[in-house]
PAMIPA-150147 format. One record per residue (C-alpha): residue number from 1; residue in three letters; chain; x, y, z. Coordinates in pm, whole numbers, plus 50000, padded with zeros to 5 digits. Example, Ala and Ser with C-alpha at 12.3 -4.5 7.8 and 13.67 -1.06 7.14 Angstrom:
<rs>
@nr->1 rest->ala kette->A xx->51230 yy->49550 zz->50780
@nr->2 rest->ser kette->A xx->51367 yy->49894 zz->50714
</rs>
This chain:
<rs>
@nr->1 rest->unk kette->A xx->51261 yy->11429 zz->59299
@nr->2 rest->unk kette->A xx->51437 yy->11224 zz->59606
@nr->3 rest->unk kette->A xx->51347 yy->11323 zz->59932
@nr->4 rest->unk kette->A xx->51706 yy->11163 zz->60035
@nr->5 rest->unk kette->A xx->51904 yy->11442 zz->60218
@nr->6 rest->unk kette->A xx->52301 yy->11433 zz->60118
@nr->7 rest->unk kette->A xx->52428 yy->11437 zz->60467
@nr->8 rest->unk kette->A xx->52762 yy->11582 zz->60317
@nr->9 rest->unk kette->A xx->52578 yy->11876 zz->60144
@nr->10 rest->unk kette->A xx->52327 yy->11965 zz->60456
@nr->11 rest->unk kette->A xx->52735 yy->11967 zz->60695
@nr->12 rest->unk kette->A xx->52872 yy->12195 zz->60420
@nr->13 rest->unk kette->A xx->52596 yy->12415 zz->60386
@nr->14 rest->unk kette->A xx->52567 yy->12424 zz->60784
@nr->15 rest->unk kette->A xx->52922 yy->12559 zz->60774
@nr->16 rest->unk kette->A xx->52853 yy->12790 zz->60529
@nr->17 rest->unk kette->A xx->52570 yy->12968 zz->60680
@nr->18 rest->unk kette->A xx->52732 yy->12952 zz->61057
@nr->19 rest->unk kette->A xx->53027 yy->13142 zz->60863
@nr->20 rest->unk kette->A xx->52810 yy->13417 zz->60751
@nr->21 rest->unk kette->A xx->52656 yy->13457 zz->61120
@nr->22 rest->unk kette->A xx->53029 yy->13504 zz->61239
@nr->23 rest->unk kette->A xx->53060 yy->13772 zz->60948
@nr->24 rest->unk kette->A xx->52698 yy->13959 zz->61036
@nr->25 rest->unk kette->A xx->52822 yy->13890 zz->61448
@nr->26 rest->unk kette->A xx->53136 yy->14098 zz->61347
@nr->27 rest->unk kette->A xx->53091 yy->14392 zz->61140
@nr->28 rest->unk kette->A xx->52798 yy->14436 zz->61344
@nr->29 rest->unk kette->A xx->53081 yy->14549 zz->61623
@nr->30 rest->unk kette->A xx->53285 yy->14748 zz->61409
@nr->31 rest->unk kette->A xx->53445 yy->14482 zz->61278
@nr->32 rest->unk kette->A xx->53658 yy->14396 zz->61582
@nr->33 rest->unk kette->A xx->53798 yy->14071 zz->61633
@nr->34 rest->unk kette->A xx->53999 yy->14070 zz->61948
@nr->35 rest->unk kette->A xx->53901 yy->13823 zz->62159
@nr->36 rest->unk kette->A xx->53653 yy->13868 zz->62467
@nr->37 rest->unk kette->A xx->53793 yy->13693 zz->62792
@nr->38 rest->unk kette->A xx->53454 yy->13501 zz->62937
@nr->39 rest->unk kette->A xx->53347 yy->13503 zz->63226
@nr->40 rest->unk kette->A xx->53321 yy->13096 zz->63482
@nr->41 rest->unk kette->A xx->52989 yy->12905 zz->63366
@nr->42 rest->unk kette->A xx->52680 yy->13026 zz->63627
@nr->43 rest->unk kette->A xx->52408 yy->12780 zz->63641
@nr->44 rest->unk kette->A xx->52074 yy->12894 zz->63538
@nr->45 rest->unk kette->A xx->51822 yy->12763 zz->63757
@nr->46 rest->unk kette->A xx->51435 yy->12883 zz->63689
@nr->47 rest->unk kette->A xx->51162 yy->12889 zz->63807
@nr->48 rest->unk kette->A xx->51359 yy->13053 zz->64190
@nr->49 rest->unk kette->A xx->51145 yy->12819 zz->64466
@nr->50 rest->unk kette->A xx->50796 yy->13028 zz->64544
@nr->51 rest->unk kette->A xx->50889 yy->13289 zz->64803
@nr->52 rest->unk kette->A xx->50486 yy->13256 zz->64881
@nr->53 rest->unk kette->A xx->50540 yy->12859 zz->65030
@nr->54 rest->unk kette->A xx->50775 yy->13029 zz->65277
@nr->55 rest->unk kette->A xx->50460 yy->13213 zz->65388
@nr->56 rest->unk kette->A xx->50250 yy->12971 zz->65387
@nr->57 rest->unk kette->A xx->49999 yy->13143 zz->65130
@nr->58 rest->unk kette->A xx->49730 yy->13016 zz->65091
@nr->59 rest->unk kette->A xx->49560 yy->12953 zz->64711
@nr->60 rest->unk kette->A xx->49257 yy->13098 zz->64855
@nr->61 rest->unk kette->A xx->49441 yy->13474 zz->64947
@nr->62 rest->unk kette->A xx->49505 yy->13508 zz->64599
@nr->63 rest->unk kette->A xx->49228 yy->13685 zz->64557
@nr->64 rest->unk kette->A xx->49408 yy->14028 zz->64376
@nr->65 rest->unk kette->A xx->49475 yy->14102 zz->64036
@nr->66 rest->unk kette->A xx->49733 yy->14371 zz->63874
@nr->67 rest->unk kette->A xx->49988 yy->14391 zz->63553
@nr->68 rest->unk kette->A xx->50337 yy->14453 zz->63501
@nr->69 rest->unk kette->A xx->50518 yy->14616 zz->63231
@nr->70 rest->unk kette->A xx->50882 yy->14550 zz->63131
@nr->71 rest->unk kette->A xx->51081 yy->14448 zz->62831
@nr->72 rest->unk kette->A xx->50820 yy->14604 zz->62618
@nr->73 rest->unk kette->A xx->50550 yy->14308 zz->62723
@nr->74 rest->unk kette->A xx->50230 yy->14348 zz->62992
@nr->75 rest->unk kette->A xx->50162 yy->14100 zz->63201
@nr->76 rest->unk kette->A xx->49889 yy->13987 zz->63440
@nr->77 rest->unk kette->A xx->50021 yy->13926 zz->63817
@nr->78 rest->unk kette->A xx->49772 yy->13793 zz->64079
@nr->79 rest->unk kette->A xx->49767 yy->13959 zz->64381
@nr->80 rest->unk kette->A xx->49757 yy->13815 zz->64795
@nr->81 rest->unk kette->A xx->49719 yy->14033 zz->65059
@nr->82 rest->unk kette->A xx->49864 yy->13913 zz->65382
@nr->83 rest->unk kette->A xx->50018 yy->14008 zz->65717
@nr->84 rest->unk kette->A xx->50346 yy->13918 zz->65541
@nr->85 rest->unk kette->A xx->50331 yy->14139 zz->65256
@nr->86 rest->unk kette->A xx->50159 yy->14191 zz->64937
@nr->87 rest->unk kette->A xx->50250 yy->13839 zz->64700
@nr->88 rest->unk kette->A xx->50257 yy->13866 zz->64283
@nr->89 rest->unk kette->A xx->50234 yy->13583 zz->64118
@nr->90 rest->unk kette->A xx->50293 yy->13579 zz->63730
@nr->91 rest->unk kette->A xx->50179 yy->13219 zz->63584
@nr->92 rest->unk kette->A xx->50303 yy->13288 zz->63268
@nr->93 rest->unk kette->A xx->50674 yy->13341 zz->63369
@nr->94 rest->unk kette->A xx->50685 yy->13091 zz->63650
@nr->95 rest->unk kette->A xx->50740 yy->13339 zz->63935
@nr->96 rest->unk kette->A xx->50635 yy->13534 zz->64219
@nr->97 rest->unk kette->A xx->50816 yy->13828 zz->64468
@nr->98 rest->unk kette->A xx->50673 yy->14036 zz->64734
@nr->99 rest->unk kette->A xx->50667 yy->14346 zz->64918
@nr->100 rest->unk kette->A xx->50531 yy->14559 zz->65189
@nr->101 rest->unk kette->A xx->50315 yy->14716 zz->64920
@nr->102 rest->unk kette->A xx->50202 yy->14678 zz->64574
@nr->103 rest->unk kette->A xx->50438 yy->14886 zz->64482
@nr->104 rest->unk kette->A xx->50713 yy->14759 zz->64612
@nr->105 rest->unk kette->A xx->50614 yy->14414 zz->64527
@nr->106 rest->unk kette->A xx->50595 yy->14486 zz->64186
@nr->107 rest->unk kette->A xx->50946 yy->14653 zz->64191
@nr->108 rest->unk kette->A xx->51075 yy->14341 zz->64389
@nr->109 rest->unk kette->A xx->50924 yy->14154 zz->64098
@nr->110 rest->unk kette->A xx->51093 yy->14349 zz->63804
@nr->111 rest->unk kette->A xx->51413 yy->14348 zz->63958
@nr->112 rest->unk kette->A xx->51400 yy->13909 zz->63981
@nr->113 rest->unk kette->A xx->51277 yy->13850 zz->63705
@nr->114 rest->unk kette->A xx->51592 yy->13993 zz->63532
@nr->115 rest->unk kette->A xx->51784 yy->13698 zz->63526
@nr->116 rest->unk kette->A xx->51517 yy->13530 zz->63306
@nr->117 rest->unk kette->A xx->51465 yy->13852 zz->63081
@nr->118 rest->unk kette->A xx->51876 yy->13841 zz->63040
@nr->119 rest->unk kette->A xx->51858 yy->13474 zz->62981
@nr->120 rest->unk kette->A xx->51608 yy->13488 zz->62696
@nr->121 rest->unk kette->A xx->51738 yy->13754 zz->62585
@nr->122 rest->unk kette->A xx->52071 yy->13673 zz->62538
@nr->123 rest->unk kette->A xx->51957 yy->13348 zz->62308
@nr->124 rest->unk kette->A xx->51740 yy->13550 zz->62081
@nr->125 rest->unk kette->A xx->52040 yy->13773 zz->62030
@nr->126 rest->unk kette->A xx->52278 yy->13502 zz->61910
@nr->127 rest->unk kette->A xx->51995 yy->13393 zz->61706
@nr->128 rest->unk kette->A xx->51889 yy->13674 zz->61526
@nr->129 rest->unk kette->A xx->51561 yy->13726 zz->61668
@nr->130 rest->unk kette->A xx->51332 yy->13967 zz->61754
@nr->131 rest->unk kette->A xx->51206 yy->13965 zz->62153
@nr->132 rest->unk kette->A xx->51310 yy->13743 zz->62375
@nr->133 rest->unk kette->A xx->51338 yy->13336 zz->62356
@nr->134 rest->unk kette->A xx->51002 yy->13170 zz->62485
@nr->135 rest->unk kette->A xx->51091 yy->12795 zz->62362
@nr->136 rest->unk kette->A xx->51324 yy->12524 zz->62449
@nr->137 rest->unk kette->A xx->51700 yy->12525 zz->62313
@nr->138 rest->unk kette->A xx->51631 yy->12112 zz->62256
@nr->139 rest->unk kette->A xx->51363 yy->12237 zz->61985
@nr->140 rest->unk kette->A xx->51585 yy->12430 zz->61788
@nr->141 rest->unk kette->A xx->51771 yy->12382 zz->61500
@nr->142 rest->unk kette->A xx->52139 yy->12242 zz->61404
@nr->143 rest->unk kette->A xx->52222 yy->12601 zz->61265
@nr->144 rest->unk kette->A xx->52038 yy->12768 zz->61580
@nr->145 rest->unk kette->A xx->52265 yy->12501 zz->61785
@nr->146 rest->unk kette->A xx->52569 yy->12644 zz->61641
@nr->147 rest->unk kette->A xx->52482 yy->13004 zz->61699
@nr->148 rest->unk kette->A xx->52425 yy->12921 zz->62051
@nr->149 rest->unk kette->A xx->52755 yy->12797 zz->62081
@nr->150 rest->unk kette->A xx->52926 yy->13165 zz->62047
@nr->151 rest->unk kette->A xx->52678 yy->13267 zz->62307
@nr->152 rest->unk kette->A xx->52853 yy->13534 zz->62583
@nr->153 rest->unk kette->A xx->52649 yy->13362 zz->62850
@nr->154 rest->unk kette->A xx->52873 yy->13010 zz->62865
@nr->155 rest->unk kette->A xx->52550 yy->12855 zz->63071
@nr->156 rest->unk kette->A xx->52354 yy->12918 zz->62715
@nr->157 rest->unk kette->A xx->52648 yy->12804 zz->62533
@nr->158 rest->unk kette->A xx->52706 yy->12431 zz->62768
@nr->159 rest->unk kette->A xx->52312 yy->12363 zz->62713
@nr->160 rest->unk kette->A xx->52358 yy->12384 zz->62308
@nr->161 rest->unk kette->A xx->52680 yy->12166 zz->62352
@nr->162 rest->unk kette->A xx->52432 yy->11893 zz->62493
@nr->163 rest->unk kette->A xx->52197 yy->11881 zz->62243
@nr->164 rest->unk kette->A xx->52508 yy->11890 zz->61953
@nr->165 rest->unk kette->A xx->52599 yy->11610 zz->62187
@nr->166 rest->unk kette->A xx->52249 yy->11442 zz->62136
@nr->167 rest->unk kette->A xx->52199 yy->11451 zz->61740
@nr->168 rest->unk kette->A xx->52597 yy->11399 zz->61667
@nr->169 rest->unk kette->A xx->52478 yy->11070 zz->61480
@nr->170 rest->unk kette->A xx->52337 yy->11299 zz->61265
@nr->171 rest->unk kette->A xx->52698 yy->11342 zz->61102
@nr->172 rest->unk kette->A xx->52609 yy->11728 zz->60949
@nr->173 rest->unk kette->A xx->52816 yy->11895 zz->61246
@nr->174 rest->unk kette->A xx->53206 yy->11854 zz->61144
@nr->175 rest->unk kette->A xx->53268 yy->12105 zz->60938
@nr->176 rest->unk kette->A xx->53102 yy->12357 zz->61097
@nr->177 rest->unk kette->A xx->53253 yy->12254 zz->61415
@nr->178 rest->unk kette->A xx->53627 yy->12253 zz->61276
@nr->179 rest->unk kette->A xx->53529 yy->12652 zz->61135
@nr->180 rest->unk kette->A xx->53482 yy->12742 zz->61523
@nr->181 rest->unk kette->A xx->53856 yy->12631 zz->61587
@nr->182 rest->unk kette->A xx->53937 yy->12785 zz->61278
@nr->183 rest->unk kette->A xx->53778 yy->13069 zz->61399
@nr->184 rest->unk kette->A xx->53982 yy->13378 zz->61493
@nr->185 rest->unk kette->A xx->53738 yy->13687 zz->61414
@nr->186 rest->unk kette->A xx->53416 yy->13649 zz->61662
@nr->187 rest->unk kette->A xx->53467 yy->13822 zz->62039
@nr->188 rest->unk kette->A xx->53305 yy->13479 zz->62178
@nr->189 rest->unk kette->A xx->53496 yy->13248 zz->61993
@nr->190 rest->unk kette->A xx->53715 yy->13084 zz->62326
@nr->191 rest->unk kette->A xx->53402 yy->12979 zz->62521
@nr->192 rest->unk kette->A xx->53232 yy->12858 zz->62136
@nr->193 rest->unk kette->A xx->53609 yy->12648 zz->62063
@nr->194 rest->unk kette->A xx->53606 yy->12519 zz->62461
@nr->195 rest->unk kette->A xx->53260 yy->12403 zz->62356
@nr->196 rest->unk kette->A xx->53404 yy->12182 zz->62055
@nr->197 rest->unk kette->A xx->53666 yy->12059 zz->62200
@nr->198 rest->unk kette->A xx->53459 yy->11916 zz->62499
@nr->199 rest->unk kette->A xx->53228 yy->11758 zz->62172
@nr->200 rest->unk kette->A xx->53551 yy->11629 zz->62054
@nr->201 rest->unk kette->A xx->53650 yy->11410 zz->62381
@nr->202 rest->unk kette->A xx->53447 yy->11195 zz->62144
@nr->203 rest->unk kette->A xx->53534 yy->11254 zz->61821
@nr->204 rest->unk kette->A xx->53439 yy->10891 zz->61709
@nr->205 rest->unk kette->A xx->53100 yy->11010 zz->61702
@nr->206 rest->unk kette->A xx->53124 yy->11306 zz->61487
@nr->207 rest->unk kette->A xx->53452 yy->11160 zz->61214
@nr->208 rest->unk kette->A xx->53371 yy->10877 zz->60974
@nr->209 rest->unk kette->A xx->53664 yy->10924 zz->60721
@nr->210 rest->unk kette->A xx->54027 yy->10914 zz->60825
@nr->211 rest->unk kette->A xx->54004 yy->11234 zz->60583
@nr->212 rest->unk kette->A xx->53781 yy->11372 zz->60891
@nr->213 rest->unk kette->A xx->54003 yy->11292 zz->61163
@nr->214 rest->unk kette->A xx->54304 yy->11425 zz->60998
@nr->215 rest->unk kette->A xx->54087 yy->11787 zz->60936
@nr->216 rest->unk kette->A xx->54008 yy->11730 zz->61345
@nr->217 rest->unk kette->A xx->54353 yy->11673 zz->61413
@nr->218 rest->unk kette->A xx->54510 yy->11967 zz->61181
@nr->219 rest->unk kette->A xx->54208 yy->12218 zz->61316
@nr->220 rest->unk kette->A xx->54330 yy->12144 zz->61691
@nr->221 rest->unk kette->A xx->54677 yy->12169 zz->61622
@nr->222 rest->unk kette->A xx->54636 yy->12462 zz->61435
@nr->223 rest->unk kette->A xx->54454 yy->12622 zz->61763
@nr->224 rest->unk kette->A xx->54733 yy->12569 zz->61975
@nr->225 rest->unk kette->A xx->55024 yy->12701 zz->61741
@nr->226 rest->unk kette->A xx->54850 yy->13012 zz->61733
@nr->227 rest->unk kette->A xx->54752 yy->13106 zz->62045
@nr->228 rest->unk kette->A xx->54744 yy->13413 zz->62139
@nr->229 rest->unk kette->A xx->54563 yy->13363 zz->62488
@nr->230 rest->unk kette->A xx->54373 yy->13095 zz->62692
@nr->231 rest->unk kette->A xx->54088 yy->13274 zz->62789
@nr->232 rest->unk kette->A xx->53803 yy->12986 zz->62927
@nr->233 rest->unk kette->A xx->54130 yy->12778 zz->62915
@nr->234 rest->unk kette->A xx->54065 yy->12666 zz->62566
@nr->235 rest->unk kette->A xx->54406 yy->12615 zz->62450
@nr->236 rest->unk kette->A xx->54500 yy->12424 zz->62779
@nr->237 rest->unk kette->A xx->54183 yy->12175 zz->62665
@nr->238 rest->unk kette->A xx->54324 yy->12170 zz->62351
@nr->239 rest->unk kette->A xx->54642 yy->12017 zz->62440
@nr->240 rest->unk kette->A xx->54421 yy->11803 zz->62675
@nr->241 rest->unk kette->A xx->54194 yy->11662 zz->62418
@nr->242 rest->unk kette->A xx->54489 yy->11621 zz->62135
@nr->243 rest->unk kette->A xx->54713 yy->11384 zz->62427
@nr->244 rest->unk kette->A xx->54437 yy->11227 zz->62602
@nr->245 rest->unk kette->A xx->54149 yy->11216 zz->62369
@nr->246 rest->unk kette->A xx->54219 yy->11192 zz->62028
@nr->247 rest->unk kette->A xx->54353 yy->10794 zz->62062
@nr->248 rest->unk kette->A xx->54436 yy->10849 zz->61654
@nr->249 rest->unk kette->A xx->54865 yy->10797 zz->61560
@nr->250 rest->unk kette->A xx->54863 yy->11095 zz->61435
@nr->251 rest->unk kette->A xx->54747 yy->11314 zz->61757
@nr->252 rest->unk kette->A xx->55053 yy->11257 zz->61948
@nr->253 rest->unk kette->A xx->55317 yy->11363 zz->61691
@nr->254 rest->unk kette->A xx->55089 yy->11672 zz->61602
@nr->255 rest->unk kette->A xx->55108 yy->11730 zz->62004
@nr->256 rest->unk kette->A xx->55486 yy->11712 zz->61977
@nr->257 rest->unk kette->A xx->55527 yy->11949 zz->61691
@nr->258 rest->unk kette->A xx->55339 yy->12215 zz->61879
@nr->259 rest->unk kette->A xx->55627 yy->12205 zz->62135
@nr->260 rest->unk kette->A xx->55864 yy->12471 zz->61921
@nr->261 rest->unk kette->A xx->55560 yy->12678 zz->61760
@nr->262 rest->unk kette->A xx->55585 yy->13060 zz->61811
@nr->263 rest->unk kette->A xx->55317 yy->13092 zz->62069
@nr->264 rest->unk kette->A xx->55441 yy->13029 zz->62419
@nr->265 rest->unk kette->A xx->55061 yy->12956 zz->62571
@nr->266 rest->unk kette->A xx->55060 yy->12693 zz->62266
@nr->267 rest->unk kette->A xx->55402 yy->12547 zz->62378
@nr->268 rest->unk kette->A xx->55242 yy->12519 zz->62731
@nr->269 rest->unk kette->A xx->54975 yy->12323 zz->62663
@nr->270 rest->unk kette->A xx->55168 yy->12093 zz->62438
@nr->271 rest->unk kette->A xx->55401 yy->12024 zz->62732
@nr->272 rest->unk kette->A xx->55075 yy->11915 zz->62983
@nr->273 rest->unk kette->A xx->54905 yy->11736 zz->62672
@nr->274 rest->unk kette->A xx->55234 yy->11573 zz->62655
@nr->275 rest->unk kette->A xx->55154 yy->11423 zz->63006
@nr->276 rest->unk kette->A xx->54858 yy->11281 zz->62942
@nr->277 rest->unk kette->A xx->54985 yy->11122 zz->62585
@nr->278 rest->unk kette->A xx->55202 yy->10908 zz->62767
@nr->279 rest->unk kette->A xx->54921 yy->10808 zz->63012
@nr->280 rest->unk kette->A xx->54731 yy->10621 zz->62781
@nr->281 rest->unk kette->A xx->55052 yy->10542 zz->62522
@nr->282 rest->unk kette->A xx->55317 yy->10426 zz->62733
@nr->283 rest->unk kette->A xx->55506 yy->10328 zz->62471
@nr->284 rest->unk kette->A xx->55529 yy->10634 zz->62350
@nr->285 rest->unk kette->A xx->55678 yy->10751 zz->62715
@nr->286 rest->unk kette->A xx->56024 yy->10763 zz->62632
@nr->287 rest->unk kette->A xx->56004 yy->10998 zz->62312
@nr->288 rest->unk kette->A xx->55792 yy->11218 zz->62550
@nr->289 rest->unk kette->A xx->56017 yy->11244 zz->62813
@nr->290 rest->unk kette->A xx->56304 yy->11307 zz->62586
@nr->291 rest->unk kette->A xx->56105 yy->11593 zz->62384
@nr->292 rest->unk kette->A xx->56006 yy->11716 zz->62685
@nr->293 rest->unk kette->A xx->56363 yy->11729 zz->62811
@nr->294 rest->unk kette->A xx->56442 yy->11912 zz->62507
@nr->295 rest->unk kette->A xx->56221 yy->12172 zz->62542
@nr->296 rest->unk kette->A xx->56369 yy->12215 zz->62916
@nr->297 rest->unk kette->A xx->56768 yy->12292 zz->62760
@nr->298 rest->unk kette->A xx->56610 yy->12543 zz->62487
@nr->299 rest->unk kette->A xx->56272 yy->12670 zz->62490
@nr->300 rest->unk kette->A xx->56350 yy->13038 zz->62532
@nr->301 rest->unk kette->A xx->56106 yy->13108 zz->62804
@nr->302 rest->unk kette->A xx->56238 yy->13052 zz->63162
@nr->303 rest->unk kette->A xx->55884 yy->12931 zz->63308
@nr->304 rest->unk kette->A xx->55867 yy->12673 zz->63028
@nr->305 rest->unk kette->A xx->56201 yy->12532 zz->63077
@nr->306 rest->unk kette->A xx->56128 yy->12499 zz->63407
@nr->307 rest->unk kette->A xx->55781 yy->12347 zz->63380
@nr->308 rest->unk kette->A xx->55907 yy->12109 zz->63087
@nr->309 rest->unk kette->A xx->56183 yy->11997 zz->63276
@nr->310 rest->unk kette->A xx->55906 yy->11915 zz->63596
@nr->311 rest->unk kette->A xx->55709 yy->11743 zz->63349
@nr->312 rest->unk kette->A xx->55929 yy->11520 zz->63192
@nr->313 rest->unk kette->A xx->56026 yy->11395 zz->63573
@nr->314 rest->unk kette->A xx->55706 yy->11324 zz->63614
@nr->315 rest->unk kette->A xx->55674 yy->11137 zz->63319
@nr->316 rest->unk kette->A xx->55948 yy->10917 zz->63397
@nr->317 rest->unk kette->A xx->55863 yy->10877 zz->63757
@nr->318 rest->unk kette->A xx->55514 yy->10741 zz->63638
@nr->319 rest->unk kette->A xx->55305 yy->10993 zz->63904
@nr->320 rest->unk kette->A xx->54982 yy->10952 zz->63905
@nr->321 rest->unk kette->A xx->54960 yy->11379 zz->63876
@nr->322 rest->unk kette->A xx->55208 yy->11662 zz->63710
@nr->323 rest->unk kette->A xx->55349 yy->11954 zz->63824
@nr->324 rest->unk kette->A xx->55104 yy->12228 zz->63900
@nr->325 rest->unk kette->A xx->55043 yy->12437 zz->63551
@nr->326 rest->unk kette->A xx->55151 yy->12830 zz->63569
@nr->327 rest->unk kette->A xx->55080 yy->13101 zz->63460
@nr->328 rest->unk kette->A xx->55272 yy->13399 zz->63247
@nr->329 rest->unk kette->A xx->55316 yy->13682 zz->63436
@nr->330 rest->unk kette->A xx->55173 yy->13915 zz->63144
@nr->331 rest->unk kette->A xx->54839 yy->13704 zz->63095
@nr->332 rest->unk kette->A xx->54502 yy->13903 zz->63219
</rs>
């Protein structure tokens, strides 16, 4: 039997499987699929600096020894009695709090070690897993990568981006990559697509067939046309990575067509893509100017006229910057 792993089969089987998470993720919520707005990326920084170096404590006060329950877990917290406060120190979860008390200390230390609880917890979630996460998102697995990627916590999400980033020679990503822009049924799917487009800035490492980059192309094209919001301004990135990115002939016409599709945040991203297009195809300037001087005479909405019409002047004038991007007055 060969040990020989059919890239192809191990990508289509990745999709597969990523597919039936997004089915378990949804009718898990009642089967609703509108769209959750996300909230900016937040840093997650641990372990917080020792509050006990501010102190000056000393290795020797540590002297105490207590235990703390939360989260269903028990564990052991070293004590320090000083004329600062009572210190806990858990080794195990790299952190420490204090108080005027025990008491309060171990309150104090409850209440900051949230962040890391929420953390861990959030990742086990996404992956279907019991407890919280105790390991390293590098160690984990392509499909686990994916998961992570739909992730409500965007921080959670950007660190599974990197390590898709990482193994992309691997060449078993596509497909299931092009399912998350396909994607219109899981709550987290804008900060997940944000997430492949920002993979796709180089989508030389993850195509090999012009067959591939035509499914890339078709998949972000396809985003745009039906937009019905840019929540974690995925559909603005999308025009972004389809004019500025994707350096393939067929990106730019795709881009153009999406400047009469029904959605109007679709249309508005085609006309900044637009901008960028003719930043790295100059050639290609004067059919972009004219397009978007098109669009300026008959796109129905006002605002789009207007910006069209600012964007093709800038176009033409060759600035090194476009007309600042607006927004509808009915978007949240």
């Amino acid at each position: 039997m060969s040990l020989i792993v059919d890239p192809s089969e191990t990508a289509a089987s990745l999709a597969r499987e990523l597919a039936e998470f997004v089915d378990r993720f949804v009718a898990s919520r009642g089967g609703n699929t509108l769209a959750v707005k996300p909230g900016h990326r937040i840093k997650f920084h641990w372990p917080p600096h020792p509050v006990s170096y501010r102190y000056h404590v000393l290795a020797s006060d540590w002297k105490g020894k207590t235990s703390l329950e939360t989260h269903g877990e028990t564990f052991q917290v070293e004590v320090a009695r000083t004329p600062n406060g009572v210190f806990g120190k858990i080794q195990e979860l790299w952190h420490e709090d204090r108080g005027a008390t025990e008491a309060e200390m171990l309150a104090n230390l409850t209440q900051s070690l949230e962040p890391l609880f929420a953390h861990q917890l959030a990742i086990s979630e996404m992956l279907e897993w019991e407890g919280r996460f105790k390991g390293h998102i590098r160690d984990l697995g392509p499909l686990e990568l994916l998961k992570l990627l739909y992730c409500c916590d965007r921080d959670i999400a950007s660190d599974s981006r990197k390590e898709i980033e990482l193994r992309a020679s691997s060449h078993i990503f596509l497909p299931a990559l092009l399912s998350i822009l396909w994607d219109e049924s899981h709550p987290n799917r804008r900060s997940a697509q944000w997430c492949v487009l920002d993979l796709f800035e180089d989508l030389p490492s993850y195509v090999r067939t012009e067959q591939e980059v035509d499914d890339t192309i078709n998949a972000v094209t396809a985003l745009i046309c039906r937009a019905e919001d840019d929540y974690a301004r995925t559909v603005y990135k999308a025009g972004v990575v389809l004019g500025g990115h994707l350096e393939y002939p067929a990106a730019g016409p795709a881009l153009m067509g999406c400047l009469t599709c029904s959605s109007k945040i679709g249309r508005r991203a085609a006309v900044h893509g637009l901008f960028h297009y003719a930043e790295w195809k100059p050639a290609a300037a004067s059919d972009v100017i004219a397009r978007l001087q098109k669009v300026g005479e008959e796109d129905p909405d006002p605002l789009l006229r207007e910006y069209a019409t600012l964007m093709a002047r800038d176009v033409m004038a060759g600035y090194p910057d476009h007309v600042v991007d607006f927004l509808f007055p009915d978007e949240p």
